[in-house]
N, C-alpha and C positions, 0 to 999 in steps of 0.2 A: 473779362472773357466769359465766366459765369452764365449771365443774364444771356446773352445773345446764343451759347450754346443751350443753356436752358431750355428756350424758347422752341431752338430748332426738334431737340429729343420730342418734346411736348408735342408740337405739330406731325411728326412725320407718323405719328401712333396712327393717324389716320390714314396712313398710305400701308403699314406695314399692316394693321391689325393687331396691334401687340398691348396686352394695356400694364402699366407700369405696377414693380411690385413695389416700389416705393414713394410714396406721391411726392416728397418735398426733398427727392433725392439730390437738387444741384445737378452736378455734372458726372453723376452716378445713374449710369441707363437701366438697371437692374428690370430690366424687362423679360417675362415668360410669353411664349405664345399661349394664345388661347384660341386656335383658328381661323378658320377664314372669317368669321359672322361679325358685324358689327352693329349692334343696333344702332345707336344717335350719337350726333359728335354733340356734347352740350356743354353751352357756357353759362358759366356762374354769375351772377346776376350782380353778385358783392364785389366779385373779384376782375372780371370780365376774363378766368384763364376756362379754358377751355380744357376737355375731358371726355374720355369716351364711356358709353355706360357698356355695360357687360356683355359681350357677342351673345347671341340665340344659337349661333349656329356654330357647330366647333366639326374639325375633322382630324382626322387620328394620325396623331402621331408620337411614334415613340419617346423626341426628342423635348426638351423646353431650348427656346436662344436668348440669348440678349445681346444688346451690341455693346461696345466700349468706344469712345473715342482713341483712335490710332495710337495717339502718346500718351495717355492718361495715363498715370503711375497712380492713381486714387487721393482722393481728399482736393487739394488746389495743384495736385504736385502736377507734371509734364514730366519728360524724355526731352533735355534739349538737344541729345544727337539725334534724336527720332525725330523731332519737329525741325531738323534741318534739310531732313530727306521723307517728311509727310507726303503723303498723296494731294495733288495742288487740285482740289475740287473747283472747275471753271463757274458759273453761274449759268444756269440754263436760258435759254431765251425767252421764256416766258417770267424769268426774273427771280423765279426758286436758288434758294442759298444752298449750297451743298455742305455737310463737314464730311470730315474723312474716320473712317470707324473701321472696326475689325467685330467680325461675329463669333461670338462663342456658341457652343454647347454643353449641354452633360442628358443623359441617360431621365427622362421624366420618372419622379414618385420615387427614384431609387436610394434609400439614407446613403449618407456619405460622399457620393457623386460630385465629381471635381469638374468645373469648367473649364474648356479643352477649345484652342480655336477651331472654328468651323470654314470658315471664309473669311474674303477679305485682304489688305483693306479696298473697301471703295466707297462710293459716293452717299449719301442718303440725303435726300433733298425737302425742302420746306415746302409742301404741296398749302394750297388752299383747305381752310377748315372744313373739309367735305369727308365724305362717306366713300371713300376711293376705292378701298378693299373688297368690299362690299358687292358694288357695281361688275368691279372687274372677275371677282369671282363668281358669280350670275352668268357670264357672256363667256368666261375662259371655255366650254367643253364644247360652244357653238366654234368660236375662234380656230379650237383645235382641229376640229373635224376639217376644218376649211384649210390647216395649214396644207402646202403640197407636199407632204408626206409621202415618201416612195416607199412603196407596200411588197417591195423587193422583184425577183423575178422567179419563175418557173422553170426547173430545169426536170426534164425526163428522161430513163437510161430506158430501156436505147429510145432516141428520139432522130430523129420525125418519125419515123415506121419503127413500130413494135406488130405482134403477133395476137392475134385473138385469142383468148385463154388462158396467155403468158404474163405475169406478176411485170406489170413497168414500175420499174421506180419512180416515184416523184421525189424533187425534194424542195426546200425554198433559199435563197439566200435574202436573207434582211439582215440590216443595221440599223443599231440607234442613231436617232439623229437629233441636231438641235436648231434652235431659231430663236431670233430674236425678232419680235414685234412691239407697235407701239399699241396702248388701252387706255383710253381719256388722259391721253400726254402723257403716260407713264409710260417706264424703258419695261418689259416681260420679257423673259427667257423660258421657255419650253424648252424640254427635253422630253423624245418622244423613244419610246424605247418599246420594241415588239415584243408580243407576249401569247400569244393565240394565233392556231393559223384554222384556217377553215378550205379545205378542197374541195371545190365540183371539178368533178372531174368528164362532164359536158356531154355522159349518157344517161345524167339522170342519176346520177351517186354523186350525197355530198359528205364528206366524211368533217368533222371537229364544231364546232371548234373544239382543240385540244394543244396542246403547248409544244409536240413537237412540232421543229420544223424539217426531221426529215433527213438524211446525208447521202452522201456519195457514194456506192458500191464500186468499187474493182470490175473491169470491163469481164472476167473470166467469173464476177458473178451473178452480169448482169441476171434475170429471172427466178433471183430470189426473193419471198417473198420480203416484205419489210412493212415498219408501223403505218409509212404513207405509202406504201403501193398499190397498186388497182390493176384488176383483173378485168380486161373488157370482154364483153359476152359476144359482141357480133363485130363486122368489121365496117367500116368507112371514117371519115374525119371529124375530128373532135377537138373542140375546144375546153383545153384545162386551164380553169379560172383560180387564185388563191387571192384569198381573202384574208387580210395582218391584221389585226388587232393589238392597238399600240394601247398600253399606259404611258400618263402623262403626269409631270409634272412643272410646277412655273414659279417662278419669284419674281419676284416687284423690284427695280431698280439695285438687283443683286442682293436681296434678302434672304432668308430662308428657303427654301425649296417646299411647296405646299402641291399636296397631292391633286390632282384633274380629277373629278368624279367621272364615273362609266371609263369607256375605253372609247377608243376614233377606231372607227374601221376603212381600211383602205382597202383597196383591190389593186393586183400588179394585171400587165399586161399578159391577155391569152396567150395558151401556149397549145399551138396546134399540133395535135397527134394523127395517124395514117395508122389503122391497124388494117391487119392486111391476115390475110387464112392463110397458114402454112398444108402445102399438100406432101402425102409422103405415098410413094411405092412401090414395091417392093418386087424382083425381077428374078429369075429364076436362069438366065444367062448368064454364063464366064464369058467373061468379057477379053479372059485370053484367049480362050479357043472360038469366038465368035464377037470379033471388035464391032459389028454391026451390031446387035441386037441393044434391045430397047434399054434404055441408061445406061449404056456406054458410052466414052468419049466419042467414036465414030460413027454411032448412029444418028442419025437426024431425028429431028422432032415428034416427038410422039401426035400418034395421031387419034 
């Protein structure tokens, strides 16, 4: 069993990015990340195994992982009530072997740091001896922008009609959300999580970007002012745009989670406002002793 697990650890470096911290480890995965970058997958000329040389490009992260095989108890040893209920990894149709693994972590650079599982178990498949990682993180921040990401909606107190000069609320509601796509035959998983919102609010004020998204006031307060509120100067109808700024992150056939470079900007649908001039005044009539006169119930419309 050995050799054929061997083999798989060895190959799948080039899908995860991971380069091994110990080269002649058997069926010990003792692998650290070192980011996304991979420079050359190269094989040995004596040996014909193959090896990845040192990523260029690394992106930050607190954690180091490595995997374990599902039952591995260390050295040749197994779990044989764990290898009777293993995760049954099918073979893909393009013909990749799967084993079944569980991922660990611990805290990067910290002495003493105990590896703690992370995920897991699932799949990790024997990709062709190519530059996987590499590729896919190049195109992930195009990918993302493109996923359909709902940049949530727009709510205003009071809405449709507020007042010219009166503080309208806005606020936003978003959620994270997640997606699974395919990237040169690999399985990706994004998760897109909102982090910035940006207002125009469709006279020409754009307020953020800035991290609130904003909340709900009590209808007895509504025209207070608040961090997203806006005060419009003149009256007629308006379109208020928000704009979400998600961070992202993605792993490669359930591996690690590795950060999206920049952020997706999405935009929700407009939300039309009606400001309108409040008129006020003020009447010198008792309206007991004179139910006609101007602003009282029984007088008619002023003229």
């Amino acid at each position: 069993m050995k050799g054929p697990v061997r083999v798989a650890l060895v190959l799948v470096l080039a899908l995860i990015g991971l380069q091994p911290a110990v080269a002649d480890s058997g069926t010990d995965s003792g692998f650290v990340d070192n980011g996304v970058g991979v420079d050359t997958w190269v094989v040995d000329s004596d040996t014909g195994k193959g090896s990845l040389e040192s990523p260029s490009v690394g992106v930050s992260d607190p954690n180091e992982y490595k995997y374990e095989l599902q039952c591995h108890l260390g050295g040749g040893d197994f779990d044989t009530p764990c290898l009777a209920r293993q995760l049954d990894c099918k073979d893909r149709e393009d013909g990749a072997k799967g084993i079944p693994v569980v991922w660990l972590s611990r805290p990067r650079g910290v002495p003493g740091a105990v590896w703690a599982h992370h995920s897991g178990p699932t799949c990790l498949y024997d990709p062709k001896p190519e530059d996987l990682l590499p590729r896919i993180a190049a195109d992930i921040q195009r990918q993302f922008q493109n996923l359909p990401v709902n940049a949530g909606k727009v709510v205003a107190q009071p809405s449709p009609n507020t007042l010219r000069g009166a503080e309208t609320n806005f606020y936003a509601e978003a959620i994270e959300q997640q997606f699974d796509i395919t990237m040169f035959g690999q399985q990706v998983h994004v998760v897109a999580t909102p982090v910035q919102y940006t207002w125009n609010y469709g006279d020409g004020t754009v307020f953020g970007p800035q991290p609130s998204m904003g909340g709900a006031l009590p209808q007895d307060r509504w025209g207070e002012k608040t961090r997203t509120s806006h005060a419009y100067a003149s009256t007629g109808d308006f379109q208020a745009v928000l704009t979400t700024s998600f961070q992202g992150t993605y792993s490669v056939n359930s591996g690690p989670p590795l950060p999206i470079p920049g952020q997706g900007q999405f935009s929700a649908p407009p939300q039309g406002i009606s400001v309108w001039r409040s008129l006020t005044r003020n009447y010198a009539d008792d309206c007991n002793t004179n139910p006609q006169g101007q602003g009282c119930p029984g007088a008619g419309a002023p003229r």
